[in-house]
Predicted model as a PDB file, atoms N, CA, C, CB and O in Angstrom, pLDDT in the B-factor column:
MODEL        1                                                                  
ATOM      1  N   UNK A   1      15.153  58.016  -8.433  1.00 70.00           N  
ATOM      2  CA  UNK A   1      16.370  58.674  -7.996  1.00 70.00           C  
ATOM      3  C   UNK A   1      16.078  59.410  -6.691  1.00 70.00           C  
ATOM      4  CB  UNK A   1      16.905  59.650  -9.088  1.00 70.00           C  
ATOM      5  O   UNK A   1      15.146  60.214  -6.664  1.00 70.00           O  
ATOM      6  N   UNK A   2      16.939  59.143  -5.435  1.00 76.00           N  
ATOM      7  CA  UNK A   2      17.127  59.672  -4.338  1.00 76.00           C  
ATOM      8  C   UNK A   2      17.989  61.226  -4.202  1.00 76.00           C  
ATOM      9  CB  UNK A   2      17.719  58.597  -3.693  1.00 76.00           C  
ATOM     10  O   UNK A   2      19.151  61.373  -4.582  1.00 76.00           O  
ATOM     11  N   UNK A   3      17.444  61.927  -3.801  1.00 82.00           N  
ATOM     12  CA  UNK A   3      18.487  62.916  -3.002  1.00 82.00           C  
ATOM     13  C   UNK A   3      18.573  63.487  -1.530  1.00 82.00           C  
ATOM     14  CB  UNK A   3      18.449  64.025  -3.642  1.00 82.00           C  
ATOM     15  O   UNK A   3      19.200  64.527  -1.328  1.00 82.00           O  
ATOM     16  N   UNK A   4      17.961  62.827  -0.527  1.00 79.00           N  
ATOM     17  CA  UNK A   4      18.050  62.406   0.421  1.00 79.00           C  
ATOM     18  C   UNK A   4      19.671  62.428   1.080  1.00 79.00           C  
ATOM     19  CB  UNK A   4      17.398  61.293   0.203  1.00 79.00           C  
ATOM     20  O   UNK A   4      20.527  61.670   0.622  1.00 79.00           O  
ATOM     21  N   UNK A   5      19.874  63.082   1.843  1.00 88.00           N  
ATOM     22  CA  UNK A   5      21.316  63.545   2.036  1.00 88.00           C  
ATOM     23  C   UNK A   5      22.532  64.341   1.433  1.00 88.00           C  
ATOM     24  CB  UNK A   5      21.730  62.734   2.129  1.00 88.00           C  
ATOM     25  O   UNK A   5      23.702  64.487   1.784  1.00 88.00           O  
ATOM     26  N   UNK A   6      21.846  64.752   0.482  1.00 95.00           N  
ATOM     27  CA  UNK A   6      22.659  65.655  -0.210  1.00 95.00           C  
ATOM     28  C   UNK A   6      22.273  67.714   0.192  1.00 95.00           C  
ATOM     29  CB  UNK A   6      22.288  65.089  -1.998  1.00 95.00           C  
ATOM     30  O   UNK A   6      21.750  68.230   1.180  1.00 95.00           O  
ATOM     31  N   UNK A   7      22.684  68.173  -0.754  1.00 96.00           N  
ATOM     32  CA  UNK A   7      22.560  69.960  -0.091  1.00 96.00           C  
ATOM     33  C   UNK A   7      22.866  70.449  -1.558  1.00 96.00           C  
ATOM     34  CB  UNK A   7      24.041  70.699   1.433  1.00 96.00           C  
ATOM     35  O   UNK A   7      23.191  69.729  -2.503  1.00 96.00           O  
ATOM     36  N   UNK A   8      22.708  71.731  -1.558  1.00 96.00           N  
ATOM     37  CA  UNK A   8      22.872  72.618  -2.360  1.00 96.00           C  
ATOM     38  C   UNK A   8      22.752  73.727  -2.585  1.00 96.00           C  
ATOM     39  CB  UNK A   8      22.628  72.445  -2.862  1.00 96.00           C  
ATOM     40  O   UNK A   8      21.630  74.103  -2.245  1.00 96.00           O  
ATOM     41  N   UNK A   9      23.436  74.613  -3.065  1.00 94.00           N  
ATOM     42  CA  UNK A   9      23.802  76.200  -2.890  1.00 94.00           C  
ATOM     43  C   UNK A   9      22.944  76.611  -4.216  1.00 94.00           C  
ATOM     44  CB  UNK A   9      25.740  76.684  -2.954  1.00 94.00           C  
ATOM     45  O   UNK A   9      22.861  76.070  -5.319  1.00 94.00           O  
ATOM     46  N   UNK A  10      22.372  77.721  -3.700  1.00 96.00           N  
ATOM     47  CA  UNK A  10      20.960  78.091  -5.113  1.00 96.00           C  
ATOM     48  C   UNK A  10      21.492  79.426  -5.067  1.00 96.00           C  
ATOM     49  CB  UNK A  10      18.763  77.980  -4.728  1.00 96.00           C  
ATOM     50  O   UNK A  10      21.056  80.113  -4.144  1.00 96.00           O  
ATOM     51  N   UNK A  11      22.099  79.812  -5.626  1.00 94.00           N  
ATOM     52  CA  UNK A  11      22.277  81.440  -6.125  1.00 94.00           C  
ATOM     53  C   UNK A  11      21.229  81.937  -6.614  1.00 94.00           C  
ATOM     54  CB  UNK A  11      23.265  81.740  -7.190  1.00 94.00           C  
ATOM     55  O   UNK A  11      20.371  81.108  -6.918  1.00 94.00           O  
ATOM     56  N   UNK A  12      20.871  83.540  -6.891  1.00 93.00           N  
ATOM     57  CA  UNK A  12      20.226  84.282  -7.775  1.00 93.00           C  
ATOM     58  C   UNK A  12      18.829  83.364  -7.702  1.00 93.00           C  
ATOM     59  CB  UNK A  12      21.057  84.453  -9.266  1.00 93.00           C  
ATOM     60  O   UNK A  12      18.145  83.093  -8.689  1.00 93.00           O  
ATOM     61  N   UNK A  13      18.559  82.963  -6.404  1.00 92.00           N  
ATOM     62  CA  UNK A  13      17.080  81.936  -5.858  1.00 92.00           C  
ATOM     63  C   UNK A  13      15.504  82.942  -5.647  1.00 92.00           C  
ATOM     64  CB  UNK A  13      17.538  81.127  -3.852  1.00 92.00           C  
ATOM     65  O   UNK A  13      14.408  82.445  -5.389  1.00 92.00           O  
ATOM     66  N   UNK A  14      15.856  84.813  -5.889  1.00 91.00           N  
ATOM     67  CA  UNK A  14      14.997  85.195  -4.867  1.00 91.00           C  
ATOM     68  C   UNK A  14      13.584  84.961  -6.169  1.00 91.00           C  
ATOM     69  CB  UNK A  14      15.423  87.033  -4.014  1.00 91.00           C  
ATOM     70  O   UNK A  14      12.393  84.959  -5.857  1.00 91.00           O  
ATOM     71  N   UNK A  15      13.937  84.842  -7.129  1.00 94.00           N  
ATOM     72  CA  UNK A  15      12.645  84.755  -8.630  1.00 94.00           C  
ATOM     73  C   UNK A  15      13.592  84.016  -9.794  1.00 94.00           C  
ATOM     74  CB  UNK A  15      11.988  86.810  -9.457  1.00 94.00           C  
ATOM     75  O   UNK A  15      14.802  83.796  -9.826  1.00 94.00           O  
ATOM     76  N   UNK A  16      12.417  83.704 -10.820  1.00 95.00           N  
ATOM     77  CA  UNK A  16      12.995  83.337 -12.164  1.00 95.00           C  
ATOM     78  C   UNK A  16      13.191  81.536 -12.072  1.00 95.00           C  
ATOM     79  CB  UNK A  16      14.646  84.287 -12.413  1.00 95.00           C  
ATOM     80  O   UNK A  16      12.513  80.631 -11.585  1.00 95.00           O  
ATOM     81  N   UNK A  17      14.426  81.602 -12.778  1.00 96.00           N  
ATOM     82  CA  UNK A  17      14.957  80.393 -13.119  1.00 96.00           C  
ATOM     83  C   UNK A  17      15.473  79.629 -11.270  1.00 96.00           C  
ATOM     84  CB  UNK A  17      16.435  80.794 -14.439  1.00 96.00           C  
ATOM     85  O   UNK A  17      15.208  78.601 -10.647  1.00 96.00           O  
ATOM     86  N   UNK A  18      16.262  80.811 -11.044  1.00 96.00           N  
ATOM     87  CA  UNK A  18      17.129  80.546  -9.736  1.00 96.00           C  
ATOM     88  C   UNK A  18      15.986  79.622  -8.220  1.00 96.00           C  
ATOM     89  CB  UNK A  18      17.769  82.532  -9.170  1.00 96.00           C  
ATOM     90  O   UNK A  18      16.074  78.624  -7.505  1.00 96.00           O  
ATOM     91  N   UNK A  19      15.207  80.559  -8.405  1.00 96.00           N  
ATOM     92  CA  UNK A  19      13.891  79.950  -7.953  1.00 96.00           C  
ATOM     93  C   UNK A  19      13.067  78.741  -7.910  1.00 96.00           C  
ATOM     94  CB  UNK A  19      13.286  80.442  -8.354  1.00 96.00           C  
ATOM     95  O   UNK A  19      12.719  78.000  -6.991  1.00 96.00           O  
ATOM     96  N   UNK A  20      12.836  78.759  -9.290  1.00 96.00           N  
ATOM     97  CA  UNK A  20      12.449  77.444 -10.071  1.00 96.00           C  
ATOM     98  C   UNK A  20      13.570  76.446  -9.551  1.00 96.00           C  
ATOM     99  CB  UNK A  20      12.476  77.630 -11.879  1.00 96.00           C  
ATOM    100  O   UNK A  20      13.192  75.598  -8.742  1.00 96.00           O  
ATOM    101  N   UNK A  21      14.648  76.451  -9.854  1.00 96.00           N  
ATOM    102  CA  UNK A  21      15.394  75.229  -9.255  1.00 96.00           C  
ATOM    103  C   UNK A  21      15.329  74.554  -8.030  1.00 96.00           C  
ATOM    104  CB  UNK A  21      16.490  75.454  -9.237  1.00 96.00           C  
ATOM    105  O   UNK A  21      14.983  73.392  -7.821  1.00 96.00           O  
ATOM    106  N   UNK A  22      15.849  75.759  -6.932  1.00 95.00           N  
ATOM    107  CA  UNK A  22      15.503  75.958  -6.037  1.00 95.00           C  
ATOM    108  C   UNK A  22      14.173  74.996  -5.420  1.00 95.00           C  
ATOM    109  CB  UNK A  22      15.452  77.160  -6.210  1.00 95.00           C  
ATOM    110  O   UNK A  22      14.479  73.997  -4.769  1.00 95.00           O  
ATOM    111  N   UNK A  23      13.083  75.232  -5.579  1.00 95.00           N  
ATOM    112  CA  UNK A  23      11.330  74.660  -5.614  1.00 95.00           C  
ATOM    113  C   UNK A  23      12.151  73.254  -6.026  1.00 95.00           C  
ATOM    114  CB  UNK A  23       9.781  75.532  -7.121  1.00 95.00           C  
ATOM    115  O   UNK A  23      12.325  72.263  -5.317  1.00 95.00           O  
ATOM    116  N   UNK A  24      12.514  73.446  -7.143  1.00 94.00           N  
ATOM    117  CA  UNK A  24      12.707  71.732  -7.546  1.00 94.00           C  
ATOM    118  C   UNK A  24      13.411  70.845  -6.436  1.00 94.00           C  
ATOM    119  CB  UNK A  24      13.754  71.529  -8.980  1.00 94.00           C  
ATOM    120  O   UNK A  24      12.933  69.774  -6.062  1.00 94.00           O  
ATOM    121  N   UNK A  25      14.357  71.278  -6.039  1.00 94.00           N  
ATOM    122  CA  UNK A  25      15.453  70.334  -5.316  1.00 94.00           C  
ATOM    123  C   UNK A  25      14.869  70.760  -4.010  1.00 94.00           C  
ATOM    124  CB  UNK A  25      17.290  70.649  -5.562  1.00 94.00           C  
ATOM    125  O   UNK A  25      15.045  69.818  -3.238  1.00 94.00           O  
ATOM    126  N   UNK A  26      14.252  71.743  -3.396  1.00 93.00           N  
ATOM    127  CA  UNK A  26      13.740  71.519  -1.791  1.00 93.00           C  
ATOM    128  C   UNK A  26      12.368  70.066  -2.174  1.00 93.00           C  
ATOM    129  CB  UNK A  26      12.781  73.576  -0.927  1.00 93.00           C  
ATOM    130  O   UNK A  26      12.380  69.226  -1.275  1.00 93.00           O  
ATOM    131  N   UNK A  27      11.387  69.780  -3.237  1.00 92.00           N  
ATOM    132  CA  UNK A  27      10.830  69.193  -3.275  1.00 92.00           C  
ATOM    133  C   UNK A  27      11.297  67.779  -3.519  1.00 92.00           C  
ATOM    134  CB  UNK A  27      10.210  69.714  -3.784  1.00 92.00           C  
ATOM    135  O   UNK A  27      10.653  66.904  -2.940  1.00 92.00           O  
ATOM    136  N   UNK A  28      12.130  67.475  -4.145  1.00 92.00           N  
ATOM    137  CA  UNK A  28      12.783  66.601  -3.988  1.00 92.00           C  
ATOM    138  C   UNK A  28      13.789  66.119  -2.831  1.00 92.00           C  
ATOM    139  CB  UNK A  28      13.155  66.714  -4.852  1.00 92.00           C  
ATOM    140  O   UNK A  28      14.568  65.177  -2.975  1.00 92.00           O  
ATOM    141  N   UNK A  29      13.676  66.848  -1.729  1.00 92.00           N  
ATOM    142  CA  UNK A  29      14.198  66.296  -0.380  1.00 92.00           C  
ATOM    143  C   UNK A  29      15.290  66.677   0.057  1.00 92.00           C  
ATOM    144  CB  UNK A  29      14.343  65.051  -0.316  1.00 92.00           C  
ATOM    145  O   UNK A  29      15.693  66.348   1.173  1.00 92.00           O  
ATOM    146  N   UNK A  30      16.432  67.988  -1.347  1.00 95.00           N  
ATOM    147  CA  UNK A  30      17.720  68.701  -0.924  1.00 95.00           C  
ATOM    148  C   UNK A  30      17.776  69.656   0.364  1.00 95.00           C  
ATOM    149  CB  UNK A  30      18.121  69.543  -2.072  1.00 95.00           C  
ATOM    150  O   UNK A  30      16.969  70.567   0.544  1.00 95.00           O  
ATOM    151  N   UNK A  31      18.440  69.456   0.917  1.00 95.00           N  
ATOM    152  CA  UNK A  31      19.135  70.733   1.847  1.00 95.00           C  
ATOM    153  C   UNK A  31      19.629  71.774   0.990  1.00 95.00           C  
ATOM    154  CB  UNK A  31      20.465  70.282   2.785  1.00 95.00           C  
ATOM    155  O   UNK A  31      20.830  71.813   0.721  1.00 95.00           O  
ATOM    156  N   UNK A  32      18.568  72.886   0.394  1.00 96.00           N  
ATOM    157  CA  UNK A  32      18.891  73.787  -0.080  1.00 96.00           C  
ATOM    158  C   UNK A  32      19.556  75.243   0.972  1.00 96.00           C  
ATOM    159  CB  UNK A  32      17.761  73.894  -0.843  1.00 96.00           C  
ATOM    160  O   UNK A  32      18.965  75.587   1.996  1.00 96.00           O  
ATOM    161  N   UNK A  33      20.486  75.752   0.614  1.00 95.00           N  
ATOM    162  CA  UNK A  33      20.616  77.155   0.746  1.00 95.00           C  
ATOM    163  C   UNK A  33      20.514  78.079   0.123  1.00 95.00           C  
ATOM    164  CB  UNK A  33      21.325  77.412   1.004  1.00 95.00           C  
ATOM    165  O   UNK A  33      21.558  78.341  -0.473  1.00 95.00           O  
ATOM    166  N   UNK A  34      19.603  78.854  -0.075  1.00 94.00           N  
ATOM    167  CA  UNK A  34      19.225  79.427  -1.108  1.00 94.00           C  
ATOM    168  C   UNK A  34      19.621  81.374  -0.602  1.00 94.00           C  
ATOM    169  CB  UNK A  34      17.456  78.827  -1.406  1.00 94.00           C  
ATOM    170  O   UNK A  34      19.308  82.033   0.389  1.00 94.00           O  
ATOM    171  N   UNK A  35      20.272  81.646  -1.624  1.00 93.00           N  
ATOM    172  CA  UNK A  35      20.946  83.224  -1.789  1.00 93.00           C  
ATOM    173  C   UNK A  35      20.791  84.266  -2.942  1.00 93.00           C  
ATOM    174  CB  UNK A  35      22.372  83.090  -1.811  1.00 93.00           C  
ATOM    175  O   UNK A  35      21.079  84.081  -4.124  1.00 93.00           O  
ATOM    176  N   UNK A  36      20.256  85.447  -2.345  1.00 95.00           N  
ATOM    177  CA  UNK A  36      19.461  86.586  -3.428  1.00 95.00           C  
ATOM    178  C   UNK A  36      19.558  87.911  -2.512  1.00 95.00           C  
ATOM    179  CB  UNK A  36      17.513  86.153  -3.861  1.00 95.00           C  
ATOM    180  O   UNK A  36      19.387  88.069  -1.303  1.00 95.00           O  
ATOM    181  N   UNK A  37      19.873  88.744  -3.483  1.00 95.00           N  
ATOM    182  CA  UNK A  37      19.892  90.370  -2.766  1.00 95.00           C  
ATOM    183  C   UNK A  37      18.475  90.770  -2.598  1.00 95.00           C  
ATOM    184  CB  UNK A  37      20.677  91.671  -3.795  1.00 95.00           C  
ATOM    185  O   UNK A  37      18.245  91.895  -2.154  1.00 95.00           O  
ATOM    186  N   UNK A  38      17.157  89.695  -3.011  1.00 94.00           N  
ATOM    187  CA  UNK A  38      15.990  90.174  -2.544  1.00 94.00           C  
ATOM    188  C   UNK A  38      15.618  89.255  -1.442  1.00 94.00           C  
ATOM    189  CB  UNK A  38      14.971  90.295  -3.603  1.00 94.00           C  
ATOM    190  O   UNK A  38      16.078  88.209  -0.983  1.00 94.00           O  
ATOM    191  N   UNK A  39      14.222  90.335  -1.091  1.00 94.00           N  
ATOM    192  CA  UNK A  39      14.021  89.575   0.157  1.00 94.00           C  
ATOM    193  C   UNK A  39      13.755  88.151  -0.031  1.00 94.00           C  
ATOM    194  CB  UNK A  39      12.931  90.130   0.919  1.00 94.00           C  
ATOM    195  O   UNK A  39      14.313  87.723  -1.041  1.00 94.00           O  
ATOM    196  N   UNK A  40      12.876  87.014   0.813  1.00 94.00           N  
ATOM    197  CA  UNK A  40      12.945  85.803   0.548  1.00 94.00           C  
ATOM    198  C   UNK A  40      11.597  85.686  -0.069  1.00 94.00           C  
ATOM    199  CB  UNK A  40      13.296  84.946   1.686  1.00 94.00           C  
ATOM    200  O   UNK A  40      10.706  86.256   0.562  1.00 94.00           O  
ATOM    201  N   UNK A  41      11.175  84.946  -1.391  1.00 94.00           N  
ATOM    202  CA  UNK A  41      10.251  84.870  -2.385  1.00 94.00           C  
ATOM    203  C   UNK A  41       9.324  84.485  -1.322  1.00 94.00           C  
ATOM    204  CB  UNK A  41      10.497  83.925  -3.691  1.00 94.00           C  
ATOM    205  O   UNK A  41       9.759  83.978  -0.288  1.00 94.00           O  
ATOM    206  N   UNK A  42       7.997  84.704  -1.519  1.00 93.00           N  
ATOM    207  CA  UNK A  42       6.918  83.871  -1.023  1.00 93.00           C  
ATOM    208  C   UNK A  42       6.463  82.628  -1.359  1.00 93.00           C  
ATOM    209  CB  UNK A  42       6.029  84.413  -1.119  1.00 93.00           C  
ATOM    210  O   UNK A  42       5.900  81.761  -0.691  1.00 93.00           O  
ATOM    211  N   UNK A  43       6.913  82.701  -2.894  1.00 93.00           N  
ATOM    212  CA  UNK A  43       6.902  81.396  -3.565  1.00 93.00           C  
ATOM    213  C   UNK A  43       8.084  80.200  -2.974  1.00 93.00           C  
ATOM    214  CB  UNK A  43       7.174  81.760  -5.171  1.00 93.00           C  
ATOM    215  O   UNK A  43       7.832  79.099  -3.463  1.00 93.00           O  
ATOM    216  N   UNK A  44       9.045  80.186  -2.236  1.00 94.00           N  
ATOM    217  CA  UNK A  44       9.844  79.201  -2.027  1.00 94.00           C  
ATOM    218  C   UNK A  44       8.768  77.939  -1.332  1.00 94.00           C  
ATOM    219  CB  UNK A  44      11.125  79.779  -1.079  1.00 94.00           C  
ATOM    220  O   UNK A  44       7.855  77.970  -0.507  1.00 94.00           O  
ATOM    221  N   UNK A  45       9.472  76.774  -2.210  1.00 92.00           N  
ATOM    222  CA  UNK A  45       8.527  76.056  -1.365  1.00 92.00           C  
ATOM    223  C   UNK A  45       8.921  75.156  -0.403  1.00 92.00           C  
ATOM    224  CB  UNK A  45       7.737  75.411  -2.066  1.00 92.00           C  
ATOM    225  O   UNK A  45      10.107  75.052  -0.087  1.00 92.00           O  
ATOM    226  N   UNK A  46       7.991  74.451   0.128  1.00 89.00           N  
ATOM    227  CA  UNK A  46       8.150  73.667   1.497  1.00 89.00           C  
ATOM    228  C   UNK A  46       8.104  72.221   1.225  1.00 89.00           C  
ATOM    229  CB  UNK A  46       6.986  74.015   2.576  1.00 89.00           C  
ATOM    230  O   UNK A  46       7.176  71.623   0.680  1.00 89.00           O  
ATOM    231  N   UNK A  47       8.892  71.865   1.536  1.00 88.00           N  
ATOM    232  CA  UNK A  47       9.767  69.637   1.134  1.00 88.00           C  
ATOM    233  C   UNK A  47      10.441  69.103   1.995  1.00 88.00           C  
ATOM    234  CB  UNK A  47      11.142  69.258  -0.163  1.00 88.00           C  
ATOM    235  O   UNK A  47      11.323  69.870   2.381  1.00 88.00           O  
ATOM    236  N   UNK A  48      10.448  68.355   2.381  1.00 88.00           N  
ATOM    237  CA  UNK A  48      11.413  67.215   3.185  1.00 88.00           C  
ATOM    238  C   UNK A  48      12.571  67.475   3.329  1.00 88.00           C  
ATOM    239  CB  UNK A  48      11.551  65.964   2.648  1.00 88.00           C  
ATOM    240  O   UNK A  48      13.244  67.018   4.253  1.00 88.00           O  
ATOM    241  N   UNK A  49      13.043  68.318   2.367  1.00 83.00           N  
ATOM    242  CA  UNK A  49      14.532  69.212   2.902  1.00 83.00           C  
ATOM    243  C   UNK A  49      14.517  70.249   3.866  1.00 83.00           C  
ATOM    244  CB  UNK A  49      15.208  70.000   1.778  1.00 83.00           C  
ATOM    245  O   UNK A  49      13.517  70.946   4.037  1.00 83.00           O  
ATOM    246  N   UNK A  50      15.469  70.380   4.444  1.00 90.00           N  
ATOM    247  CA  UNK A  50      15.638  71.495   5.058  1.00 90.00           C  
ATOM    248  C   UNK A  50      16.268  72.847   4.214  1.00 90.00           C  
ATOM    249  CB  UNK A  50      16.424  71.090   6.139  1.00 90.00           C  
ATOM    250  O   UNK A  50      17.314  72.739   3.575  1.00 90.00           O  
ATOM    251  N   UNK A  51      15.595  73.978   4.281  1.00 93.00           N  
ATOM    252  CA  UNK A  51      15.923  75.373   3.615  1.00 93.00           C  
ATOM    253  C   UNK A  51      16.524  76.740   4.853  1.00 93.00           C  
ATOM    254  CB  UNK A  51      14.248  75.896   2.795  1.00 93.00           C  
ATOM    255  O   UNK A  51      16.122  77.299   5.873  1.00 93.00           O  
ATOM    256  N   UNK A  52      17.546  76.753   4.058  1.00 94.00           N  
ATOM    257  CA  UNK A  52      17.899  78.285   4.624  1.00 94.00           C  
ATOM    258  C   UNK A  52      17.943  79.584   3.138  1.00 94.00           C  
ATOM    259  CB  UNK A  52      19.831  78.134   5.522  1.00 94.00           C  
ATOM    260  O   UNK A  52      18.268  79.485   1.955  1.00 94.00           O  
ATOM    261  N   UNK A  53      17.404  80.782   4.047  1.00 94.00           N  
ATOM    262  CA  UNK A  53      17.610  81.565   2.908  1.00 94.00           C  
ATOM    263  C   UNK A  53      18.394  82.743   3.248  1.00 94.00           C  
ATOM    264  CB  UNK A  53      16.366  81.935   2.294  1.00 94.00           C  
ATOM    265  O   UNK A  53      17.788  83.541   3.963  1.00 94.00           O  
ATOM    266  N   UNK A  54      19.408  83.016   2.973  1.00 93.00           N  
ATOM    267  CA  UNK A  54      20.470  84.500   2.921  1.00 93.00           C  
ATOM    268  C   UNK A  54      20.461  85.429   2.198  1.00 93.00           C  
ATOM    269  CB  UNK A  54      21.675  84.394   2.700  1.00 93.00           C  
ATOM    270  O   UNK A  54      21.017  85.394   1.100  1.00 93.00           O  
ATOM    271  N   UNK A  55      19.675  86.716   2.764  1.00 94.00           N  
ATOM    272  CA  UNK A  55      19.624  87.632   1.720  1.00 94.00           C  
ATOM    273  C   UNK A  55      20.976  88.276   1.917  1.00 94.00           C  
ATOM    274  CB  UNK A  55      18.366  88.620   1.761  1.00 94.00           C  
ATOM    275  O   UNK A  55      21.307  88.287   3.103  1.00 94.00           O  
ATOM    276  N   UNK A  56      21.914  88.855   1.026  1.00 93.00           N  
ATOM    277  CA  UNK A  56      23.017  89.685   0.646  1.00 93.00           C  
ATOM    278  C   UNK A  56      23.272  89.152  -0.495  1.00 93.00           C  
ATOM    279  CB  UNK A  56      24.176  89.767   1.513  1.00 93.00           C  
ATOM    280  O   UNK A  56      22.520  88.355  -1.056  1.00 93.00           O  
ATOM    281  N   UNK A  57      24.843  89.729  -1.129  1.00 92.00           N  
ATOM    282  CA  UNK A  57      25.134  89.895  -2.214  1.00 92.00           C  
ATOM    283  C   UNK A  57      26.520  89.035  -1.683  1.00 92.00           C  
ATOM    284  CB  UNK A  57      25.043  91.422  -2.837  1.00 92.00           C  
ATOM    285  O   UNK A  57      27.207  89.314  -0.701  1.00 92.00           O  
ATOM    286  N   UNK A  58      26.679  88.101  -2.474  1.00 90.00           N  
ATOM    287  CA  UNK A  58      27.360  86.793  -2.789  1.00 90.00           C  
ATOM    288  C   UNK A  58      29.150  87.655  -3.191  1.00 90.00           C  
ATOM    289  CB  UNK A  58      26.315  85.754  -4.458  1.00 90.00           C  
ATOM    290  O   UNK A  58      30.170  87.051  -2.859  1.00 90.00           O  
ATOM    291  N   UNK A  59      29.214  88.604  -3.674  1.00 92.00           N  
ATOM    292  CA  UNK A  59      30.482  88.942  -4.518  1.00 92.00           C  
ATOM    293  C   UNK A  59      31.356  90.146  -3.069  1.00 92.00           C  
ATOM    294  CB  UNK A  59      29.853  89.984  -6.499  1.00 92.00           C  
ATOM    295  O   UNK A  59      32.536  90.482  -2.967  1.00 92.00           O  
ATOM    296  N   UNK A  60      30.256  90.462  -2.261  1.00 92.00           N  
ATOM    297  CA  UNK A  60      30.795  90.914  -0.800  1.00 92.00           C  
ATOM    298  C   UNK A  60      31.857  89.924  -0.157  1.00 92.00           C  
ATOM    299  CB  UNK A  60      29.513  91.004   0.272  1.00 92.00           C  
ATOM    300  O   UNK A  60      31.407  88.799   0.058  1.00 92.00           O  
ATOM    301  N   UNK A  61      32.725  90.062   0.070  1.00 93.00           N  
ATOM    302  CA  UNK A  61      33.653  89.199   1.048  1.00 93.00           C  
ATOM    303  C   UNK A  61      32.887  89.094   2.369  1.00 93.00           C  
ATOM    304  CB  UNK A  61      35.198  89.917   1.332  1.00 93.00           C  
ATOM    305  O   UNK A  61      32.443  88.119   2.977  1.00 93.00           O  
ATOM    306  N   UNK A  62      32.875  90.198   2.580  1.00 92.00           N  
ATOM    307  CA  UNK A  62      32.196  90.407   3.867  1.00 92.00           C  
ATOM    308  C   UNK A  62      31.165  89.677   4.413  1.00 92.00           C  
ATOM    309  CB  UNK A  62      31.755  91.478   3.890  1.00 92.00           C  
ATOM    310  O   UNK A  62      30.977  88.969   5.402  1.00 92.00           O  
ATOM    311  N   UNK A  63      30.588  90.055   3.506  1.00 88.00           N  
ATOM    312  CA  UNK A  63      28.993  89.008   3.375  1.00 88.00           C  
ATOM    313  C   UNK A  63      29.176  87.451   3.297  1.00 88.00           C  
ATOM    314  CB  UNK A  63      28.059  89.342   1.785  1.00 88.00           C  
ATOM    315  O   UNK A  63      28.292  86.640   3.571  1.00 88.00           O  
ATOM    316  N   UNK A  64      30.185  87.212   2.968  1.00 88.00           N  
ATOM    317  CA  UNK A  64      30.489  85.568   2.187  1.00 88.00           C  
ATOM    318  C   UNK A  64      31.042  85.247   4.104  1.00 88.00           C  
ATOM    319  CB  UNK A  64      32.345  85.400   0.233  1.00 88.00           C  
ATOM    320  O   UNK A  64      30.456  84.636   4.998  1.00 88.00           O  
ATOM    321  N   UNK A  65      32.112  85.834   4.100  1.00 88.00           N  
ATOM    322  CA  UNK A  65      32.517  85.896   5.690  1.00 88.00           C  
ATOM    323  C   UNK A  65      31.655  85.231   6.602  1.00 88.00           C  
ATOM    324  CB  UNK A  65      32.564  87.306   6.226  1.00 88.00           C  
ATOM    325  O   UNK A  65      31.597  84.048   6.936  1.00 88.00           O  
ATOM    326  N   UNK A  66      31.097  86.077   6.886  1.00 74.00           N  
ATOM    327  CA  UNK A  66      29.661  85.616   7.779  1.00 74.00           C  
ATOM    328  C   UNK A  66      29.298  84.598   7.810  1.00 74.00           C  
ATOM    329  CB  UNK A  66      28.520  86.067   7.515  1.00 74.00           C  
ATOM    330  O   UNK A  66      28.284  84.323   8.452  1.00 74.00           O  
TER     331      UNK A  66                                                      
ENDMDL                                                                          
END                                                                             
């Protein structure tokens, strides 16, 4: 199975589960965006996808705005 052109929005990415996914689908080749009110994990890892990471809080308009 390919995911090669696809993307995906990783909430609650900065530890834990959110994280773990996160790792999964940048290694598998997703265009992750990954979003957490902490700073950016050290653990995120590095894959054939391209990663962005946004620290703020998702439920801000303001923030979403941007």
């Amino acid at each position: 199975m390919t995911f090669k052109g696809t993307s995906a929005l990783v909430c609650g990415a900065g530890g834990g589960i959110g994280l773990a996914t996160a790792n999964q689908l940048i290694r598998a080749g997703v265009d992750v965006t990954v979003a957490d009110l902490k700073d950016r994990p050290a653990e995120l890892a590095n894959g054939p996808g391209r990663t962005l990471y946004l620290q703020g809080d998702l439920s801000n308009e303001q923030f979403v705005k941007t």
